[in-house]
C-alpha positions as CSV (number, residue, x, y, z in Angstrom):
1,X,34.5,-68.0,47.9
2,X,37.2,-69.8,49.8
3,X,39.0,-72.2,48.3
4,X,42.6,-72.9,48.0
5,X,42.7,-75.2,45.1
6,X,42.2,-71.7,43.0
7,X,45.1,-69.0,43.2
8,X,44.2,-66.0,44.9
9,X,44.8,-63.9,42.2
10,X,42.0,-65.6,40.4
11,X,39.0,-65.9,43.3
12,X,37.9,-62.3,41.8
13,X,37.9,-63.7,38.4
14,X,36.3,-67.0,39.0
15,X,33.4,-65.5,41.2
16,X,33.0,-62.4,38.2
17,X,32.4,-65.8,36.0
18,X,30.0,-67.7,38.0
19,X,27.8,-64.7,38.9
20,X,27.6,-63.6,35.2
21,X,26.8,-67.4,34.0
22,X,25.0,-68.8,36.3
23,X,23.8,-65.5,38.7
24,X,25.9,-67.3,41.5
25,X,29.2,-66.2,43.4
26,X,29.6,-69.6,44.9
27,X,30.5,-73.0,43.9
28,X,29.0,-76.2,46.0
29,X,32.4,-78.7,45.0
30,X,35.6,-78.0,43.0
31,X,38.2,-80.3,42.4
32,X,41.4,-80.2,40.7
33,X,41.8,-82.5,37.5
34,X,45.2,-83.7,36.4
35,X,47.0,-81.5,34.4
36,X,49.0,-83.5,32.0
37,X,51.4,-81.6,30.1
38,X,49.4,-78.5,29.4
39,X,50.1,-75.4,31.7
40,X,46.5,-74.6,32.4
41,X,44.6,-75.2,35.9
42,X,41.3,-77.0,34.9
43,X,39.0,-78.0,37.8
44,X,35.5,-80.0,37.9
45,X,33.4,-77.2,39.6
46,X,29.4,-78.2,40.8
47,X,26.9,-75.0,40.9
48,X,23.5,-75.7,41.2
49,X,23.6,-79.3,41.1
50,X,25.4,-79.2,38.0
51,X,29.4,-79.9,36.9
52,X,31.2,-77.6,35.2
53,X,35.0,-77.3,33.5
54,X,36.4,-74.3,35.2
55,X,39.9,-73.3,33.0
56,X,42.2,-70.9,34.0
57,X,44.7,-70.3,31.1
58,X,48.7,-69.8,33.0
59,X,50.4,-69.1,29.2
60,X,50.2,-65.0,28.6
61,X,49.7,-64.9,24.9
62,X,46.1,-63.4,24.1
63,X,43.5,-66.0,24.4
64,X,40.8,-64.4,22.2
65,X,41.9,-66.5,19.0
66,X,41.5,-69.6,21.5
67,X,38.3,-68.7,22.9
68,X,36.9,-67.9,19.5
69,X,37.7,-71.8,17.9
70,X,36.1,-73.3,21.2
71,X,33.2,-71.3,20.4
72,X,33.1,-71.8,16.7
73,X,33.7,-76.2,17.9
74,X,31.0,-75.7,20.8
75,X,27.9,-74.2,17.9
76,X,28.7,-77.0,15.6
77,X,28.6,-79.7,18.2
78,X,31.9,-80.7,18.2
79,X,32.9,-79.2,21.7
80,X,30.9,-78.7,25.0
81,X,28.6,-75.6,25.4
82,X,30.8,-72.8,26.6
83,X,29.3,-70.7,29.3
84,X,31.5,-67.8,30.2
85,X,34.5,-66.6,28.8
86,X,36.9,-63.8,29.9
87,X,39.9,-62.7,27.9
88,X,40.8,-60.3,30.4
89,X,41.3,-62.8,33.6
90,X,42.0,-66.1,31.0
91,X,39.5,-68.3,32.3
92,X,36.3,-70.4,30.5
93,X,33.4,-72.1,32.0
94,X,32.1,-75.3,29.9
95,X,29.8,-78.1,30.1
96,X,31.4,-80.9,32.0
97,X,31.2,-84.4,30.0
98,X,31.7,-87.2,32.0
99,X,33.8,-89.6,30.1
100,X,33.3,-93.4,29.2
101,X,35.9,-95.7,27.9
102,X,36.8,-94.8,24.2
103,X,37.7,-98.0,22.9
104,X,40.2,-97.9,19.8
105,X,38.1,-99.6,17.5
106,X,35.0,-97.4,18.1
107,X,37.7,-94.4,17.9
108,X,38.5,-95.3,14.4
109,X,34.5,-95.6,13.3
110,X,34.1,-92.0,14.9
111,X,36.8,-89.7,14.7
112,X,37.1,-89.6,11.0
113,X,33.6,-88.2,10.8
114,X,34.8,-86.2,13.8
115,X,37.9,-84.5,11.9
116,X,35.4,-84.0,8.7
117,X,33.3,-81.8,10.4
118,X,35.5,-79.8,12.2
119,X,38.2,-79.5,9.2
120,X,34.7,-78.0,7.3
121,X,34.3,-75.1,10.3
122,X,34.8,-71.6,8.6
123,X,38.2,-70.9,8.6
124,X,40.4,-70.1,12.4
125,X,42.8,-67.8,12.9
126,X,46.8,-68.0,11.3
127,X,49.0,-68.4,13.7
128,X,53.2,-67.2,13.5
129,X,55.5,-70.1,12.4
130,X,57.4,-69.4,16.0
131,X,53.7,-70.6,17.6
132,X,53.0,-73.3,16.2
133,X,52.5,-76.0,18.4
134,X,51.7,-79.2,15.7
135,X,53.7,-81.3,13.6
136,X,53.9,-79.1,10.3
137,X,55.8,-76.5,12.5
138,X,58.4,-78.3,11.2
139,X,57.5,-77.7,7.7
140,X,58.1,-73.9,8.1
141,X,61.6,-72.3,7.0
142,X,63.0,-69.4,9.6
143,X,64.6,-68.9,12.5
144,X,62.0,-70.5,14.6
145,X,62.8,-74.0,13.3
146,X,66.4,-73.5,12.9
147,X,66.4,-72.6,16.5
148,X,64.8,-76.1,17.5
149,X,67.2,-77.9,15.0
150,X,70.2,-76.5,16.3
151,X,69.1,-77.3,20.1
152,X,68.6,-80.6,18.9
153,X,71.6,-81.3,17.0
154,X,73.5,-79.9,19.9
155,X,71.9,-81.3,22.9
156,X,74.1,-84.5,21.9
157,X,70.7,-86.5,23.0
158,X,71.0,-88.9,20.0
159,X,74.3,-90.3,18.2
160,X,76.2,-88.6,15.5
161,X,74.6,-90.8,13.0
162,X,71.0,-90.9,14.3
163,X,71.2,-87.3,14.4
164,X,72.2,-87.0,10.9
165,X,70.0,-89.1,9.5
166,X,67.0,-86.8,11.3
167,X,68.4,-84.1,9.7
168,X,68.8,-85.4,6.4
169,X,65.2,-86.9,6.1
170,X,63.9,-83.1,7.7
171,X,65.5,-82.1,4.8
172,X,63.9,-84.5,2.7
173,X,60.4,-83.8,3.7
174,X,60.8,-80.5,3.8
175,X,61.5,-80.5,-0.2
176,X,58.4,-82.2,-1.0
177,X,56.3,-81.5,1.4
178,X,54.3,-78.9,-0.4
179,X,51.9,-75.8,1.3
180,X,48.8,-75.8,-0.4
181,X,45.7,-73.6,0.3
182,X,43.3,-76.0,-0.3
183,X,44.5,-78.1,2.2
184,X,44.7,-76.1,5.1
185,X,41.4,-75.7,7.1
186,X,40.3,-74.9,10.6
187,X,42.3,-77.6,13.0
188,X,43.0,-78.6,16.8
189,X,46.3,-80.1,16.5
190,X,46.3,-81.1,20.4
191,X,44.3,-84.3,19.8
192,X,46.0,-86.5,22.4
193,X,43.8,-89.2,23.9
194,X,42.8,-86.7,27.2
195,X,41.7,-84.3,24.6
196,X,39.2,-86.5,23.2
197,X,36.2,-86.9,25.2
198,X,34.0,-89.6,24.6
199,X,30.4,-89.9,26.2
200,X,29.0,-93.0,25.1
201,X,27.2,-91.4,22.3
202,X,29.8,-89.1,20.5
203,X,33.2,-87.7,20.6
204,X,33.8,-84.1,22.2
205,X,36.8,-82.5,21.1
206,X,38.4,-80.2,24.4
207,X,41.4,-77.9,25.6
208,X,41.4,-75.6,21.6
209,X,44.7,-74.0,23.1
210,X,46.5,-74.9,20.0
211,X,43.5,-74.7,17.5
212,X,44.7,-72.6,14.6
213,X,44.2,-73.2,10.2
214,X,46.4,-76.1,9.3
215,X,47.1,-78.7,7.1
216,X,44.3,-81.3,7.8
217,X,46.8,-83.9,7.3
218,X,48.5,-82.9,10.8
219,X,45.2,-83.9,12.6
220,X,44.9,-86.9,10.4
221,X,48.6,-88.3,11.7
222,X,48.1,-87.3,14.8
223,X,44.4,-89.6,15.5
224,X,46.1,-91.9,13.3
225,X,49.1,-92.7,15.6
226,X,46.3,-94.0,18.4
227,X,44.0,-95.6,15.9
228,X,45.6,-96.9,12.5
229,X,47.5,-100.2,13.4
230,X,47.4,-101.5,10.2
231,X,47.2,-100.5,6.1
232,X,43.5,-101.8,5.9
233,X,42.5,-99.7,9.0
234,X,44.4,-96.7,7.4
235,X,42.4,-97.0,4.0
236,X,39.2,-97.6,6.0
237,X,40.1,-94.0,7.8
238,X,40.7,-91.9,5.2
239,X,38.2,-92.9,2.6
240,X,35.4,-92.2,5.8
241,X,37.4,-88.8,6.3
242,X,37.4,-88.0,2.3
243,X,33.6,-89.5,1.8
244,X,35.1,-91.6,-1.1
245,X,38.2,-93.8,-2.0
246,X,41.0,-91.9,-0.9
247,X,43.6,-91.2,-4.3
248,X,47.0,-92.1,-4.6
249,X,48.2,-88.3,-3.5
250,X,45.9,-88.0,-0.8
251,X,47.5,-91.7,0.9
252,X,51.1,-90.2,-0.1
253,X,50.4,-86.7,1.4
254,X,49.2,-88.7,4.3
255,X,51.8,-90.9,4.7
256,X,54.1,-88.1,4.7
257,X,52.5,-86.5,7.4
258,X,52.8,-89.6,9.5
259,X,56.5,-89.6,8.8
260,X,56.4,-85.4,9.7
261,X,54.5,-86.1,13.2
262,X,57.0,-88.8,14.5
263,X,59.9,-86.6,13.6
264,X,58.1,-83.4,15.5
265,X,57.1,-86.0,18.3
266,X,60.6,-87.6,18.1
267,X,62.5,-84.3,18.4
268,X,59.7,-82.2,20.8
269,X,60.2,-85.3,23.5
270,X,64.0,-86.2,23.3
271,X,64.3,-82.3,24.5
272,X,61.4,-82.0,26.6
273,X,63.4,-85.3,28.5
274,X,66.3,-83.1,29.3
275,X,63.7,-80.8,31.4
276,X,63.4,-78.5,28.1
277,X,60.0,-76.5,28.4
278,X,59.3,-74.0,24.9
279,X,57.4,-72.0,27.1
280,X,59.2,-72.0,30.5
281,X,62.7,-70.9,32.0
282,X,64.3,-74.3,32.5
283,X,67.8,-74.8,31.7
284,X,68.1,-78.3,29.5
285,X,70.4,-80.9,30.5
286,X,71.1,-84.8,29.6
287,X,67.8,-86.7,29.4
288,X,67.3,-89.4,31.8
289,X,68.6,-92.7,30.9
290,X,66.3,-95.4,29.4
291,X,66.6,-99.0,30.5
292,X,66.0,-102.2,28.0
293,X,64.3,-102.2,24.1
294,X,62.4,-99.6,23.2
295,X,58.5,-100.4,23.0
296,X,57.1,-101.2,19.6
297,X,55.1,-98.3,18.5
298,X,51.2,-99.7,18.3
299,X,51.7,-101.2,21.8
300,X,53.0,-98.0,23.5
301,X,50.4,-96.1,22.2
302,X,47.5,-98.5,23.1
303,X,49.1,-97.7,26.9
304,X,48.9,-94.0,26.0
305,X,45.4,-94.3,24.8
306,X,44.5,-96.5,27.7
307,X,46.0,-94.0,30.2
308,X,48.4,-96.6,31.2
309,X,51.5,-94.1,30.4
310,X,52.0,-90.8,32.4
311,X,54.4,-88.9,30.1
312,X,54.8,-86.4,33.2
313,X,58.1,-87.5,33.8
314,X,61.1,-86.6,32.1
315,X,62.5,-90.5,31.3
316,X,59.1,-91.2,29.5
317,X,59.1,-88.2,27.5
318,X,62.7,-89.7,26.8
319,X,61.8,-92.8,25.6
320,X,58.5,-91.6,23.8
321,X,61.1,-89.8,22.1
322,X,62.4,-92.8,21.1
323,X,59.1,-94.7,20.5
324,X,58.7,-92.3,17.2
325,X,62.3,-92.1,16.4
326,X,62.2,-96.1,15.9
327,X,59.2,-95.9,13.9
328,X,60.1,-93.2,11.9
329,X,63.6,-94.5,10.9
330,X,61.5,-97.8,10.0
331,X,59.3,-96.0,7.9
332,X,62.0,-93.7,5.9
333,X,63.7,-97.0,4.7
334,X,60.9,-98.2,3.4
335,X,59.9,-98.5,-0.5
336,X,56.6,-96.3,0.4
337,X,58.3,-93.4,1.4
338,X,60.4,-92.8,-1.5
339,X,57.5,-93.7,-3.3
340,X,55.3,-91.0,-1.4
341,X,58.2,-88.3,-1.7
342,X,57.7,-88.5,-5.4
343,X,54.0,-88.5,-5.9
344,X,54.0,-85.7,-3.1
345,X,56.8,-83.5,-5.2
346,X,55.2,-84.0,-8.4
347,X,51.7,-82.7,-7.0
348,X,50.0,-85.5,-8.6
């Protein structure tokens, strides 16, 4: 095998995967798909005729927790077949899906259903608060979040006042924001658009890099920030998520989380704009300026779902930054939130 789209150091590995998958040390095409904002090198890889998803994993915590939810998605249909796995050389072999346009509205029919399923999957692995890659990281108490919050309060990004008022409502949810057993379950919680692969027929859920038990409501908010534009949409989701009419503490609980992901996004982006990485050696700075209004929330995230936004680059990390701090300081001065905050700290 010569091909200099894979690193070196990895030709061993990748031919040790095709000849045990497929009896093969030789692929017939391979081609480099976009990366986004995951570290990973996935490729579309033809052997026999066939595509394939070749991953090779570039973070160096143990992927055996990771392999083991793909696997667990891939049995119950909600992930493609997985072929080959390696924890020693980090790589993965799946079934390649070739993707159709996922239109919203179908999006908001499926992925309920979707989240149902895979929220019912025996339960993943924990994961330390100072890994936690979703929204509810926020939600822990330690060092781990107090580190973020004091890079974020001093990278000056934001105003005084802006800044404060984060703070305060972080504060806020944190105090009713309740961990409950029963609610936490086996979750992705990396369900951007590119990880949502649609066929025609159903949904396949890809990259389980971040999968770990969490609060299903984190998955919920997440899916709803692309799909939900509207309070009849949002009943419509989660009474098809819950089976039934969703109660009073399940749409407060919810509505919480939604408040709990645009802060996490709202934070995680503003840094990430000043060329911040969690897992890289960067040195932060001032993020890049951002010209004119800030987009309304629904419409920049119809781009995002459309693919019309490449959040690649450090001023639109910046002003997705802002896209969720707008909505989220519309949100907290809202009636519903105080409203949601009560129902949530009473437990009922």
């Amino acid at each position: 095998m010569n091909d200099s789209t894979i690193p070196q150091e990895k030709s061993a590995a990748v031919v040790r995967g095709l000849r045990e998958a497929f009896g093969v040390t030789e692929f017939e095409d391979i081609r480099l798909l976009k990366r986004g904002l995951h570290t990973a090198l996935v490729f579309r890889m033809v052997v026999r005729g066939t595509p394939f998803l070749l991953r090779i994993i570039s973070r160096t915590d143990d992927p055996s927790a990771h392999f083991a939810c793909m696997k667990a998605a891939a049995e119950a249909g909600l992930a493609p077949r997985v072929r080959y796995t390696s924890i020693e050389d980090r790589l993965s072999i799946t079934d390649f899906v070739e993707a159709v346009p996922f239109p919203v509205t179908e999006a908001l029919g499926r992925m309920p259903g979707a989240l149902r399923a895979l929220h019912a999957l025996p339960p993943f692995h924990k994961v330390a608060d100072h890994l936690n890659t979703s929204c509810m990281f926020l939600m822990n108490k330690g060092p781990a979040v107090d580190g973020i919050l004091r890079k974020f309060e001093g990278s000056k990004i934001l105003s005084e006042g802006e800044t404060a008022e984060v703070l305060a409502r972080h504060a806020q949810l944190t105090a009713a924001y309740r961990f409950e057993d029963s609610e936490m379950v086996s979750s992705h919680n990396d369900l951007k658009p590119e990880n949502l692969v649609f066929d025609g027929e159903r949904v396949w859920l890809v990259d389980w890099e971040a999968a770990f038990r969490n609060d299903r409501y984190s998955d919920l908010a997440v899916i709803a920030n692309f799909v939900v534009t509207n309070e009849a949409e949002e009943r419509a989701y989660l009474d098809a998520y819950f089976g039934q009419p969703a109660d009073e503490y399940q749409r407060a609980r919810f509505f919480l989380m939604r408040q709990v992901s645009h802060m996490f996004y709202a934070i995680g982006y503003l840094l990430l704009g000043t060329g911040w990485r969690p897992y890289g050696t960067l040195e932060e700075g001032k993020p890049e300026a951002v010209s004119g209004d800030v987009p309304g929330f629904g419409e920049f995230h119809r781009r995002l779902w459309a693919g019309e936004v490449d959040l690649g680059e450090n001023a639109m990390k910046t002003l997705y930054g802002r896209v969720h701090l707008q909505r989220l300081f519309e949100n907290v001065g809202k009636a519903e939130f105080g409203e949601a905050v009560r129902i949530v700290s009473d437990g009922c």
